[in-house]
N, C-alpha and C positions, 0 to 999 in steps of 0.2 A: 416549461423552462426553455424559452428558445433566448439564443444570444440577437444582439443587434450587430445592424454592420460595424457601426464602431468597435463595439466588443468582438468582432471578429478580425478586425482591422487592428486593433491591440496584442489578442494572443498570436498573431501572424509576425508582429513588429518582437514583443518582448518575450514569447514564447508561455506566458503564462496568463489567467487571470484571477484576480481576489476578489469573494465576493462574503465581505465582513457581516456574521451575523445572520448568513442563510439562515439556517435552523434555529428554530427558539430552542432557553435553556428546558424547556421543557420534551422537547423534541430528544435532548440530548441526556436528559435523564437515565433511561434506561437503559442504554448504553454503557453510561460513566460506569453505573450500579454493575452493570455485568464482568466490566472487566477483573478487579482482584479475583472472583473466581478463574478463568480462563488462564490467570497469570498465574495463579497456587497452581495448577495441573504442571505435573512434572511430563511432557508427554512432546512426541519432538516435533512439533509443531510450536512449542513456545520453544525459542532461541533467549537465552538467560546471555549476561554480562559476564568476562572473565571470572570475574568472583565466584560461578556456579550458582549463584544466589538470586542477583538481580535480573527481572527481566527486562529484556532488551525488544524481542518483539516477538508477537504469536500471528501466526498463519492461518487463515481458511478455515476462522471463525465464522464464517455467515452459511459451513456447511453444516453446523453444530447448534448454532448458539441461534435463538430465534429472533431478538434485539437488532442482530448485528447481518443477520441475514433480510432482514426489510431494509435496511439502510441501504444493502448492496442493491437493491431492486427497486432502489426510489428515482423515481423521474427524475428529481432536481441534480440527482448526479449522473442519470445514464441518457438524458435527454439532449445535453447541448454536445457529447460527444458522438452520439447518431448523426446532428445536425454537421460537426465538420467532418465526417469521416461517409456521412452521406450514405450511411448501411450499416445494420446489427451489429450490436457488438456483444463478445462474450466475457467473462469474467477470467482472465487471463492470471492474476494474482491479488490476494485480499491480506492486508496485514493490520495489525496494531500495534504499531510504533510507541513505546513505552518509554521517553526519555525519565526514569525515575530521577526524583529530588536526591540532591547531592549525589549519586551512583550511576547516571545515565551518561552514554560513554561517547565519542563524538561519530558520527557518520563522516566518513572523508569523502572531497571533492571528487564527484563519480557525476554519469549518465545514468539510469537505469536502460536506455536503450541498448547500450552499451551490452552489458550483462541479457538482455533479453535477447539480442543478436549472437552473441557469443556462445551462453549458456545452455540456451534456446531454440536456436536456428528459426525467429524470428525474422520474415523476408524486408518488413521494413518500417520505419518508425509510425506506421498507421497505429500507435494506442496510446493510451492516455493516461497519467495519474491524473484522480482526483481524492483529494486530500480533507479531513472534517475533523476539524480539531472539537476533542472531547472535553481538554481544558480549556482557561484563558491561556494563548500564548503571547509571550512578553518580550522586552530583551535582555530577561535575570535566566527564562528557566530552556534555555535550547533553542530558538526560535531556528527555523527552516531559511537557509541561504541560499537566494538564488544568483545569480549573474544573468541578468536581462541581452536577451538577444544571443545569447551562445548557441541556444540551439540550431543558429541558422549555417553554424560551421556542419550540422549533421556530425557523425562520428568520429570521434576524436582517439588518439593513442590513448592506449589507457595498460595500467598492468595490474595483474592480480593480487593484490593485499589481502595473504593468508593471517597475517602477524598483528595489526595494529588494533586488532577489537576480537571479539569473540563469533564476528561475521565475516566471511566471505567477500572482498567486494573489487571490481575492477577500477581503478582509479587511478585519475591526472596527476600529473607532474603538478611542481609548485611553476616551474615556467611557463609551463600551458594556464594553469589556473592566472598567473599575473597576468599575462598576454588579453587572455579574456576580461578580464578584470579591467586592464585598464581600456578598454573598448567600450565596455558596459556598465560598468561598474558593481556593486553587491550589493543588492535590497534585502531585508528582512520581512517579511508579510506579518505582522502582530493582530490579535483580533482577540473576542470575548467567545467563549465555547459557542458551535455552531457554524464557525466562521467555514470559508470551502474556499481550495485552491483547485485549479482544473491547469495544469503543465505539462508539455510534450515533455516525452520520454528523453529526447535531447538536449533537453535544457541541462545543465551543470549545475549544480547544488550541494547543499552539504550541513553540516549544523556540529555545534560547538556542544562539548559536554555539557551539564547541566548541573552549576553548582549550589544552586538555590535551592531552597527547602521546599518550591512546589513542584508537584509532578508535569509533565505534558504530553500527556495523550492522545495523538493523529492519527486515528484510521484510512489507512489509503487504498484506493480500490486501481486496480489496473483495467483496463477497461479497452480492451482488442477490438477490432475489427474481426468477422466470424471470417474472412476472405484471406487474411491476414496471420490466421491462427499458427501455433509453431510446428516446426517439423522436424523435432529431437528432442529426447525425455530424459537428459543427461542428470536434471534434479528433480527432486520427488515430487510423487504429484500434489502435493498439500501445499508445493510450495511453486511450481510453472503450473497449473491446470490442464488438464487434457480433454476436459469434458467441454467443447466449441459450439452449443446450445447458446442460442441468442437469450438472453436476458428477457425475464417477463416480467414486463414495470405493473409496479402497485399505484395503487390511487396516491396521491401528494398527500394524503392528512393519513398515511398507515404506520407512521410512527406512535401514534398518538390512538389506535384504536385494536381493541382487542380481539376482534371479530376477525379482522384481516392479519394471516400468517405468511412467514417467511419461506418457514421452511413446511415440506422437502423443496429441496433445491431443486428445481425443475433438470431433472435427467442427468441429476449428479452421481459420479461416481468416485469412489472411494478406492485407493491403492494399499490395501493394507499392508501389502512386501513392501512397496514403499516409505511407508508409515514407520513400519520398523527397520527400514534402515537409516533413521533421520539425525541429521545434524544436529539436534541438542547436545545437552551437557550429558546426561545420564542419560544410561544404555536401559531400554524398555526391558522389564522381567518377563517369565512365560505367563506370569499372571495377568500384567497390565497387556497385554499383545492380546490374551484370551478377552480379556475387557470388553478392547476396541471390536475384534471378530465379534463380538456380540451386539456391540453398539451399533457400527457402522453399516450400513446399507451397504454390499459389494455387487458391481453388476454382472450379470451372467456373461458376459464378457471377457 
């Protein structure tokens, strides 16, 4: 999976690329299938919607879950950002973006760079989303908002919105987003499950709640530079990463075969102080805490 000059002459220009239909729906099968489990676990690595109910998005499934753990370690996503970033990268943050049918709530006009620099002490935008939609997404159920070219302003003012969702997030003014806006203007990226988006961290985007009856699904992988890694633990580690192990890529057809495993995560470590002090809705019992200490590999460390 290497880019061409054009396609690198493109995400230089627009800050992003769409590559509709990467994955077959086969590909994406086991994936789709795993999520409602991950999303029932009341555990605070899944971040739920104000409601307390809906989920809104879970964490640092590919340390868990083995579907979602080859995904993180497939070439097609971790090969074209070796290529611009010209060196290793590590698994910096892994989420599943949950916009549920009618209840999925809106993401506001933010950077993730942003939040990776601030939150993080992230030295600079050397990392990358790339994005795999698990649904079709449309322009009925959330689709993903970019503004082409913003990222080449690099970091922009942004303030902390505690209040507008049941997430955390640093986010633009409506004058900054018009300003941008009317520069570049605002695409939607839509595609059939499978589809992959690969966008700098500074690109500006955002997405509209989701009032239609189908769900839409986005697993986004963050994807650092190992040179690049952060140097402040201010959010837990299921949700920044602390473990700066370069990625060990799987063969391209390990979606699709039994033989070849995800996990263990190559030289993963798990924070279970962490763990329980997490930002979900509901506070972890001695019970579920004793669970995880069971479950969880912790390094001697």
């Amino acid at each position: 999976m290497k880019l061409t000059p054009d396609q690198l002459a493109q995400f230089n220009r627009d800050g992003y690329l769409f590559f509709p239909g990467m994955f077959s729906r086969e590909e994406m099968q086991p994936l789709l299938a795993a999520v409602p489990e991950i999303y029932s676990e009341y555990r605070p690595e899944v971040i739920r919607e104000k409601d307390g109910k809906t989920p809104r998005t879970s964490f640092a499934a590919h340390t868990y879950n083995e579907p979602f753990a080859k995904l993180g370690r497939h070439p097609r996503l971790v090969e074209p950002v070796e290529q611009l970033f010209e060196e290793p990268v590590y698994m910096h943050q892994y989420k599943i973006n949950g916009k549920q049918a009618f209840d999925g709530d809106v993401w506001q006009w933010h950077q993730d760079y942003g939040t990776w620099m601030r939150d993080d002490g992230m030295p600079t935008p050397k990392a990358m989303n790339v994005a795999v939609f698990l649904d079709d997404v449309t322009e009925f159920n959330g689709p993903l908002l970019f503004i082409p070219g913003s990222h080449a302003d690099g970091v922009v003012a942004a303030g902390h919105d505690l209040g507008t969702t049941s997430y955390p997030l640093w986010t633009l003014d409506n004058d900054k987003v018009r300003e941008l806006a009317e520069k570049g203007g605002i695409v939607a990226p839509k595609g059939p499950a499978g589809s992959m988006i690969m966008f700098s961290g500074c690109l500006v985007h955002g997405s509209a709640p989701n009032m239609s009856p189908w769900n839409r699904v986005i697993v986004y992988l963050t994807l650092c530079a190992v040179s690049n890694h952060i140097r402040q633990y201010k959010r837990p580690a299921y949700i920044a990463h602390r473990n700066f192990t370069p990625i060990d890529r799987l063969p391209d057809d390990c979606l699709l075969r039994d033989d070849i495993k995800g996990l263990p995560w190559p030289g993963h470590e798990v924070d279970i102080a962490a763990m329980r002090e997490g930002d979900g809705p509901a506070k972890w019992t001695a019970d579920v805490a004793r669970e995880a200490d069971q479950r969880m590999p912790v390094s001697a460390a």
